[in-house]
N, C-alpha and C positions, 0 to 999 in steps of 0.2 A: 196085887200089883200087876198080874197077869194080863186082868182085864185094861186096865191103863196103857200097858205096853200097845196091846192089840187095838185101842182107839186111835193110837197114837199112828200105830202103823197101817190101818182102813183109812185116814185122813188123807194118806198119802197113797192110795192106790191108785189113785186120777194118776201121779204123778211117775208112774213108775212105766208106764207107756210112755212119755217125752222122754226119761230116763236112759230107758231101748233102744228109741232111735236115736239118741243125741249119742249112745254109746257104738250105733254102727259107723255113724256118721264119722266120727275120731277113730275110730277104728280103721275104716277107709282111707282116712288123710293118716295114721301111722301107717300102714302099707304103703300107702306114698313118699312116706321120709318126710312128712311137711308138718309132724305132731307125736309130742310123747304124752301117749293118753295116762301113766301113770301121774300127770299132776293134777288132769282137769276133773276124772270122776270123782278122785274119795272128797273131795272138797264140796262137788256138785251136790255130795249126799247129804253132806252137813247145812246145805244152805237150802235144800229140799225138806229138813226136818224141824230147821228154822220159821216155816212157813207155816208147821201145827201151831206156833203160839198164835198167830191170825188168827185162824181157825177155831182156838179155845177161845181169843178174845169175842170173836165175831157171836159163839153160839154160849156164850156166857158159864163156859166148861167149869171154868175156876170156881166161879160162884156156889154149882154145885158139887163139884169134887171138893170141894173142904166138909161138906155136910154128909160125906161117907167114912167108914171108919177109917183113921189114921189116913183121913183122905190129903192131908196139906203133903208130907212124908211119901209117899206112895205115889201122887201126879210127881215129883219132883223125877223121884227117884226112877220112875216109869218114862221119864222124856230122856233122860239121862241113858239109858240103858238103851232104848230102842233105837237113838242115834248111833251109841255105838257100835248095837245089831246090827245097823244098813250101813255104818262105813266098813266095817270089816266084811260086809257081805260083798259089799263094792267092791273092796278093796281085793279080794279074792280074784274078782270076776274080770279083775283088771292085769292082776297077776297071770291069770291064765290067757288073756286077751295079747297080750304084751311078748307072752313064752309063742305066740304064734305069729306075731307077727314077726318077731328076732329072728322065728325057723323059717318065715316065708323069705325075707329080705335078705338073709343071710347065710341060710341053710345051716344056721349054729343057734344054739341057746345059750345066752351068756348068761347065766342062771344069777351068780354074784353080782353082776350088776344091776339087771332087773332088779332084785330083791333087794339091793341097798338104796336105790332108787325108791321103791315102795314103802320102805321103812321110813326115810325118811318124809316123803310125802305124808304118809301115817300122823308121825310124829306132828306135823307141821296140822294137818286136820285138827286134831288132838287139842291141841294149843288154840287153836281158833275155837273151839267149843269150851276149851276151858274160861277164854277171857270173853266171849258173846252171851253162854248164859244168864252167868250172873246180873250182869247188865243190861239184858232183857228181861229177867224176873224183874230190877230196880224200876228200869226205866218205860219198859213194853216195846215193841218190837220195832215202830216208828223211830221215836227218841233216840233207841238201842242204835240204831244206823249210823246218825248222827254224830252219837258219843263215838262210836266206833272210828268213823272217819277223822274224828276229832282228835282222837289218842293216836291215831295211825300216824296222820299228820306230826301229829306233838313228837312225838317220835323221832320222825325222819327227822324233822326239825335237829332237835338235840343231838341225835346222831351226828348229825351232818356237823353240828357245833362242836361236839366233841372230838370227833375221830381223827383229826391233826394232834391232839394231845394226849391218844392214847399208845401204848406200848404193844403193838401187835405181838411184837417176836415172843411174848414170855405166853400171851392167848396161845401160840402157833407151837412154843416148845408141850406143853400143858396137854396139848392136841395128841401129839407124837406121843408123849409119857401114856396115854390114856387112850389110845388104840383100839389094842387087845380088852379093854374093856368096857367102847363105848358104846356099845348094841344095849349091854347089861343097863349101863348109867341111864340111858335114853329111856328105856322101858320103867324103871323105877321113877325117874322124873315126871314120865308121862300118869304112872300109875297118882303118885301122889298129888299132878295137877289136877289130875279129874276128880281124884279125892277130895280136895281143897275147893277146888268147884261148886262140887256138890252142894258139899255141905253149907258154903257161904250161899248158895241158892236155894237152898232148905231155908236156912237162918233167915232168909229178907222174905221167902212166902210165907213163913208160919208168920208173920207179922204184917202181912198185908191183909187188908181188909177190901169187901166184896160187898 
């Protein structure tokens, strides 16, 4: 799977110079006050890794990673892994990015905030990778857009339908009760989204034909 990870991540070395500069660039406008770069990179990462399945489509990867051994299992698990590699690599780089601009701007580090900011951006990446791959394994990366916009849309839609007849105050007490332990809640959810991911994007590649 090593080797999978590492094609994965030579795909994207073009990409990692735009990455640089797009990151002094936000860096520059957060010293200004005019941009909180913790929302805009870890996300950038995941839509930068979304860009290998082109890549595998264009140079016909799939076709031949099923004909390596426990090749369907291994590409899966290898795209899966090496995203998470570069959002948390990002996600680091942006922590430390963020600790300096707080001391520039303010000559303090609000270290708790930063970090709950971060988490939750995390979290929210997280989520978009859990509900994009699968549906780019289904659909391929074109289509995958589409549905995406689709379901985003449907969404807000229903949202917006429902939200006059929902009970906020019992979501909001619920919140309050679960405090002290929603860092914990959040990371086992995250764990078992990407878990559940996976696996339903294993389950639709081993059944794809090439």
């Amino acid at each position: 799977m090593i080797g999978f990870i590492k094609k994965d991540l030579a795909m994207i070395k073009s990409n990692f110079k735009l990455l640089g500069i797009l990151m002094i660039i936000y860096t520059v406008m957060g010293f200004l006050g005019e941009m909180d770069i913790s929302f805009i990179l870890p996300f950038m990462s995941v839509m930068i890794m979304i860009s290998t399945f082109s890549y595998d489509n264009y140079n016909k990867w799939d076709a031949y990673s099923i004909s390596l051994p426990d090749g369907r299992r291994n590409s899966v698990r290898a795209k899966y892994v090496a995203t998470i590699l570069m959002t948390f690599a990002v996600s680091l780089i942006t922590i430390l990015l963020s600790f300096m601009i707080s001391y520039v701007n303010t000559k303090t580090i609000n270290y708790e905030e930063i970090l709950a900011s971060m988490f939750g951006t995390l979290f929210g990446t997280l989520l978009v990778l859990t509900v994009m791959y699968p549906i780019i394994y289904k659909l391929g990366v074109e289509k995958a857009r589409i549905g995406i916009f689709l379901i985003v849309f449907g969404l807000i839609i229903i949202g917006g339908f429902l939200l006059p007849y929902l009970d906020l105050s019992f979501i909001i007490k619920s919140l309050d009760f679960l405090e002290d332990y929603l860092i914990l809640i959040l990371i086992i959810i995250a764990i078992i989204m990407v878990y559940l991911s996976y696996k339903i994007s294993e389950k639709i590649f081993r059944k794809k034909e090439f």
